[in-house]
Structure formats: structure tokens, C-alpha cells
N, C-alpha and C positions, 0 to 999 in steps of 0.2 A: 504494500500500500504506500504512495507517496506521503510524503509529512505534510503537517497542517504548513501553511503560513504562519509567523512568527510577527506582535504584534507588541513592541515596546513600547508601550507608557504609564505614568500615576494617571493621569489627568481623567478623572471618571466621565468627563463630557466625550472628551476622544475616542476613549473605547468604547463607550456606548455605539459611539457613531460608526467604529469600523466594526463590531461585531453585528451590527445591522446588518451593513452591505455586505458582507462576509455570510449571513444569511440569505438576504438579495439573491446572490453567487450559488447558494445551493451547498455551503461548507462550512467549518469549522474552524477556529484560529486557535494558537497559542498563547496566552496572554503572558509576557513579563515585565515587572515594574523596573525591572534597570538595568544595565549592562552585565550586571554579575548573575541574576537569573535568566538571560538572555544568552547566557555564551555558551550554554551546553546546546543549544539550537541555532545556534548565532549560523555557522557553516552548512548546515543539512537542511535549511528549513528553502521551499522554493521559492516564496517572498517574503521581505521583513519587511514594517510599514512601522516607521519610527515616529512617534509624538514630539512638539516640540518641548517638550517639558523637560524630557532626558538625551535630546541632541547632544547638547555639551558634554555631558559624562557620559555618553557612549563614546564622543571623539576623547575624552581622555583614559578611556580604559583601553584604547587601541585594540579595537575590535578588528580582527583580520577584514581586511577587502574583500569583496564580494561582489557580483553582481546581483542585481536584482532588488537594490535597497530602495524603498522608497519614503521621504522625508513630506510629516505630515505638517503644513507651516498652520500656524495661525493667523497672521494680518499680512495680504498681499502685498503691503505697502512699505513690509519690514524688510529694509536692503541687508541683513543682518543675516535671515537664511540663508541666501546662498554661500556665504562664506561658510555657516555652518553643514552646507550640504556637501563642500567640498571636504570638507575636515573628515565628517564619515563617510567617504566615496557616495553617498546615494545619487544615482541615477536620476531621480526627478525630485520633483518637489510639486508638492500638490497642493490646493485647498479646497475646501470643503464650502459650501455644499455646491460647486461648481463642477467639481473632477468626481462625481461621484459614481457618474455610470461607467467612465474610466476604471477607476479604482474597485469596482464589481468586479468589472471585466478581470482585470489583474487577478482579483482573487479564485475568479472561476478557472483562468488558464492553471495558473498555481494547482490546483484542485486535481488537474486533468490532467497535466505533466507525465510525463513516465511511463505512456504505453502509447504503440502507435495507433493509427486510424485505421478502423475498421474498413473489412473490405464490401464495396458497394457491388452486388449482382446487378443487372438489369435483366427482366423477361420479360419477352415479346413474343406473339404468335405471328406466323407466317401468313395466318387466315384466320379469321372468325372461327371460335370453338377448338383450337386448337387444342387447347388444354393448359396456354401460359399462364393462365392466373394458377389450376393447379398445381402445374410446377412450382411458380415462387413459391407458394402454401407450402408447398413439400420440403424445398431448399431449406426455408426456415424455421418450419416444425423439425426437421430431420439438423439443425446446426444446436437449436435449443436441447436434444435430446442427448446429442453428445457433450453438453456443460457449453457451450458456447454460447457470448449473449448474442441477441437476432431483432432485430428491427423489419417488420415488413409494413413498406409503404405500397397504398392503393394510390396508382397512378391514373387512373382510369375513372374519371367522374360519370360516364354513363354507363360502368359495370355492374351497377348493383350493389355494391359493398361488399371490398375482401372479407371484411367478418362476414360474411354470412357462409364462406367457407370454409369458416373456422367454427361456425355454428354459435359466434359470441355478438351477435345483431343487436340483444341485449344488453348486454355489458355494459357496466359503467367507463366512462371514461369520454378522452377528446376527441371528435371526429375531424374531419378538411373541415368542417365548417367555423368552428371552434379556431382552426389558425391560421386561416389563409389571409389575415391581418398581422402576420408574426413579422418583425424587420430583426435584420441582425444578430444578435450571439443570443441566446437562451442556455444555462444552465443544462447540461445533457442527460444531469438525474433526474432533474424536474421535468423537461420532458417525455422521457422516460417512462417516470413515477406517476404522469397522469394520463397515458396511452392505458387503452382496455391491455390486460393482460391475457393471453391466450395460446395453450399447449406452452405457457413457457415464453410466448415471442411477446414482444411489445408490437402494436399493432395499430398502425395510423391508415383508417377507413375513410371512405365516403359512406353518406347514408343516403336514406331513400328517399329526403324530400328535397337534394340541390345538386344542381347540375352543372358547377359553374368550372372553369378551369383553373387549375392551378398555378396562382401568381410565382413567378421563376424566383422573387425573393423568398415567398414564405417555403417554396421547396427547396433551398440553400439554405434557410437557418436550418431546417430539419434533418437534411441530408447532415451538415455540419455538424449538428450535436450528435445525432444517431453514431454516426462515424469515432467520436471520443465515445460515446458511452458503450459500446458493441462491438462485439468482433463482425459481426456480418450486417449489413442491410440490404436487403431484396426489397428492389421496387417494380411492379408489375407496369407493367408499361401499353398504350393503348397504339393501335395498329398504327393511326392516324397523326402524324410525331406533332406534339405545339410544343411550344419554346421549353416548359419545363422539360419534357420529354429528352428533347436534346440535350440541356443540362446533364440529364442523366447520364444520357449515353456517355457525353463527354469525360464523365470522369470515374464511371466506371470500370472496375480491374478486370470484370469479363460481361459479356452479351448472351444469353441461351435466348436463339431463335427454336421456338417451338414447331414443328411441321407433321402433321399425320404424312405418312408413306404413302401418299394418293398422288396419282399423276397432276391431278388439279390444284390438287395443295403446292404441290411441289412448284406450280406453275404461276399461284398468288403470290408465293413466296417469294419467288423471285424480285416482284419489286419490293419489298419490304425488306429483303438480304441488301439490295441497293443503296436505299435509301439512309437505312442502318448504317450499314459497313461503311458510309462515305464520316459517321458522324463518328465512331467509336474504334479504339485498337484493337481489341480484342473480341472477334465475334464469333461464335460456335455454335454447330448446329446437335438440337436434339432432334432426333427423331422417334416418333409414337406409329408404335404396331397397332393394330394386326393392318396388311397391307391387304385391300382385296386383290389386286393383282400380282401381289408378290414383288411388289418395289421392295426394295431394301433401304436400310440407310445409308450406306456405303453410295448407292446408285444417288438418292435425293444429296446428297455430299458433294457428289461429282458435280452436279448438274448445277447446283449453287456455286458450286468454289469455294465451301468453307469445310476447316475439320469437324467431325464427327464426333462431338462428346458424349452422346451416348444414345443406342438405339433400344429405346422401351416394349417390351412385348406387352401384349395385352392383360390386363390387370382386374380379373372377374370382383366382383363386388366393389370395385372400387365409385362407379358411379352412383350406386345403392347408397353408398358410403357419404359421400356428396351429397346427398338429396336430406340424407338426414342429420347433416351438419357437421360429419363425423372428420377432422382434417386429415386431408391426405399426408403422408410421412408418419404419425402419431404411434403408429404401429412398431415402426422402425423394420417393417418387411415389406417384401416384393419392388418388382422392380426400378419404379421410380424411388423409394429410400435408398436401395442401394447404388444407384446412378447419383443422389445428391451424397449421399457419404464420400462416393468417390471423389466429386467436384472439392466438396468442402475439404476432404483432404487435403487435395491439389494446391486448394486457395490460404489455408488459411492456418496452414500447421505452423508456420513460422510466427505469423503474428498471434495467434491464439498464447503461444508460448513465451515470449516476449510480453500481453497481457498479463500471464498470472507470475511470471516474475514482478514486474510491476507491483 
């Protein structure tokens, strides 16, 4: 677990104030009243936010250099701080109630430090009904089951609502309607912490009374948090690309084009692999059995020009399973679990790892 921030001062008005925003931020601080109950965190802690109360006797205790200090002044007008910010190296120098969504910010990076960014899927179907939203569903019920955290985002405002594939349409929690007003950094536990929870995954839906499209900011603050708070985020993606959509594509670490083994799918496909593969690095084809004509996925592979990540045989109960709410993956058998175990191997063994060190 990374350390709190480290937060020196007496002044009971100052700490009030940063342990606010240090809540704000979605975290915790350290509190010490002075350089000498500061110096056992003084080097490990990811931010120190120094009062000015004990500026001066932090610079005469000669507290090691550091980055990341930041000096909290009291009167803008006092040319007296900056001298005193250079005496203890701090990097800024702030005031209050001016710097304050700054100074959040600081404490939520602080917070988040120490593991990298989760990795973003994108899934897209080659054609109507393919089966892409079941896929993400599966990716990320099948990443929750093996201890990994999973974010799946509903890309798709006239789908219906990915909860309702997860069977949690009920559920309490935030839908796209609830954020598609959201600008900038949000805390990644807090939003998190009030996504319906489901098989495990945190789970950001549409519902069933708004149809609107997803503004490209409020899908970057969520991409962004999701990404710090989870190893994984699956966003299910609509055939027909708007700007968010691109977003997506763009900064996704892999693409699953979904495709039934039909000669016509194969054939819709085509422009949507086009269109796709012009926006994103990395794009891969699944392919879904049973074939009536005995297409293969190797053959729908060729015919696109993308590789093959995996070709699904057909999966008896599994729509039964769907009707009644039941998420695909949850099982952790048959062949789409074990085609996402595979991927999330591929994808995410290093960072997963790298996480729990952290």
C-alpha cells in the first residue's frame, strides 16, 4: 500500500483545512506537529504539505531535501514565504482557499502513486448481435474472478443497459446519466465506490429512460480514474464510432472485434475492421461458432487481415443464461471464460503484479 501524505502543523485552523481536502481527495493524511515527529515520514511519505506555523523549525532541523514538499503560506502579500520556501526546498507554495482544488488534486495523485494504469479493452461487434457486449461481460466477470479489479463501461446508449447482462438493472448505484456532467480528475475510489457492484466488477451503465451520447470529457474523467483504481477496464463499444468511441479506441492496449463465422458477418465486418483499425494499435479478431457453412476463424482472419485471438464454439445454455440475467464468465467454464482467461493473461500479468506489490 503506498503511504499517506504527511501533513506538518500546530495550527488547528490549517489542519482542519487540509484534512478536509484530503477527504475531498478520497484519503487519509498523517498529521505531525513538528519537524521531530515528522522525520520518521519526512523521506517515504508521497506528499508533505507544510503549515506556516513550523516552516522555520522545519528549515532549522535540516530536514533532508525532497521532492514533492509543498508550503502552506498564510497572507499572499507576505514576501517572507518565499524565502522561507526556499530554506525547506518546497516546491510550491500555496494559499488557501484559492489552491484548493489544486491541492485535492495533489493529494489524490499522492493517494494513487505506486501502481501502474490499468489496462483498457475495447469491444466491438462486427455486426449487430454479434455477441460484443457478451464478450466485454465475460472479459470482466472472468478478470474479477481471478482477484483482479475490472471496471466495465457501457459504451453504447441505445443498448439497453450492460446491467441488464449482468442481471443488476436494479442495483443501486450511478448510471451515464448521473455523470455525463463529470469534468476533470475525480477521486478513482469514489468513483468506484458508487458504481453498482456486480459479479465483482464495478459497472458504469446506461438505463432505460436516456439516450443521449456520451460527452468525450465525462468519458476521460472515467476512463482516467477506472484506469488508477483497476487492473482492467472493458468498454463495450457501439458499431457506429462518435467521438467518445474513438477516444477509446485510441488509447486502448487491445481491440476484440467480435464476428459470428457467417459469410455475411464476415462481410459487415469488414467495414467496421476498417474503420476500427484506422483508429486503434492493436486490433484482434474473435471469432463465434457454430458456423452454418463451416467458415472457420482462421478463414474470417484471413479475409479481414487481422490475428485470431480466439475462435468460440458454440456455448449450449449460454443464451438461456442471458435471458435470465445470469453473467456470462461467472461460471468460470466453457469456452468464452476460457478465451478471456487466456487474453487477461496475455494482458495483464505484469501489471496485475506490479499492482499488488504496490
Amino acid at each position: 500500500m503506498p503511504s499517506r501524505s504527511l501533513v506538518v502543523t500546530a495550527d488547528p485552523d490549517a489542519l482542519d483545512e487540509l484534512v478536509r481536502l484530503a477527504a475531498t481527495a478520497g484519503t487519509e493524511v498523517e498529521v505531525a506537529a513538528d519537524p521531530t515527529a515528522a522525520r520518521r515520514s519526512w523521506s517515504s511519505a508521497p506528499l508533505v504539505v507544510l503549515g506556516a506555523d513550523v516552516v522555520d523549525a522545519c528549515a532549522r532541523a535540516r530536514l533532508p531535501r525532497r521532492p514533492g514538499v509543498v508550503l502552506l503560506g498564510r497572507d499572499l502579500d507576505d514576501a517572507g514565504v518565499w524565502q522561507q520556501a526556499v530554506a525547506v526546498g518546497a516546491e510550491h507554495v500555496v494559499f488557501l482557499p484559492e489552491a484548493e482544488d489544486w491541492l485535492a488534486g495533489c493529494f489524490a495523485d499522492a493517494a494513487e502513486d505506486g501502481a501502474p494504469d490499468g489496462v483498457v479493452v475495447a469491444v466491438i461487434g462486427g455486426r449487430g448481435g454479434a455477441g460484443a457486449t457478451t464478450t466485454a461481460v465475460a472479459l470482466a466477470v472472468t478478470a474479477a474472478r481471478s482477484g483482479r479489479r475490472a471496471l466495465l463501461v457501457d459504451g453504447d446508449p441505445l443498448g439497453g443497459g450492460i446491467d441488464l447482462v449482468l442481471g443488476g438493472e436494479s442495483d443501486p448505484g450511478l448510471r451515464w446519466p448521473d455523470l455525463v456532467s463529470t469534468r476533470g480528475r475525480v477521486p478513482a475510489a469514489a468513483l468506484t465506490g458508487a458504481l453498482p457492484q456486480m459479479e465483482g466488477v464495478s459497472v458504469l451503465s446506461w438505463d432505460r429512460a436516456r439516450a443521449d451520447a456520451v460527452p468525450v470529457e465525462a468519458l476521460e474523467t472515467v476512463l482516467a480514474a477506472g484506469r488508477r483504481a483497476c487492473d482492467l477496464v472493458v468498454v463495450d463499444l457501439p458499431r457506429v464510432l462518435d467521438d467518445a468511441a474513438r477516444r477509446v479506441l485510441a488509447v486502448a492496449g487491445a481491440t476484440l472485434l467480435v464476428v459470428p463465422t457467417e459469410v455475411r458477418a464476415a462481410a459487415a465486418a469488414s467495414c467496421v475492421a476498417a474503420a476500427v483499425g484506422a483508429l486503434c494499435a492493436d486490433l484482434r479478431l474473435v471469432a463465434r461458432g457454430p458456423s452454418p457453412s463451416g467458415l472457420s476463424g482462421d478463414q474470417v482472419a484471413r479475409a479481414l487481415g487481422l490475428p485470431l485471438q480466439a475462435e468460440l464454439r458454440a456455448e449450449p445454455g449460454l443464451d438461456l443464461a442471458l435471458e435470465r440475467g445470469q453473467a456470462p464468465g461467472s461460471r468460470g467454464k466453457g469456452p468464452l471464460a476460457v478465451a478471456c482467461g487466456r487474453l487477461l493473461d496475455e494482458l495483464l500479468a505484469p501489471t496485475s503484479s506490479l499492482r499488488r506489490a504496490a
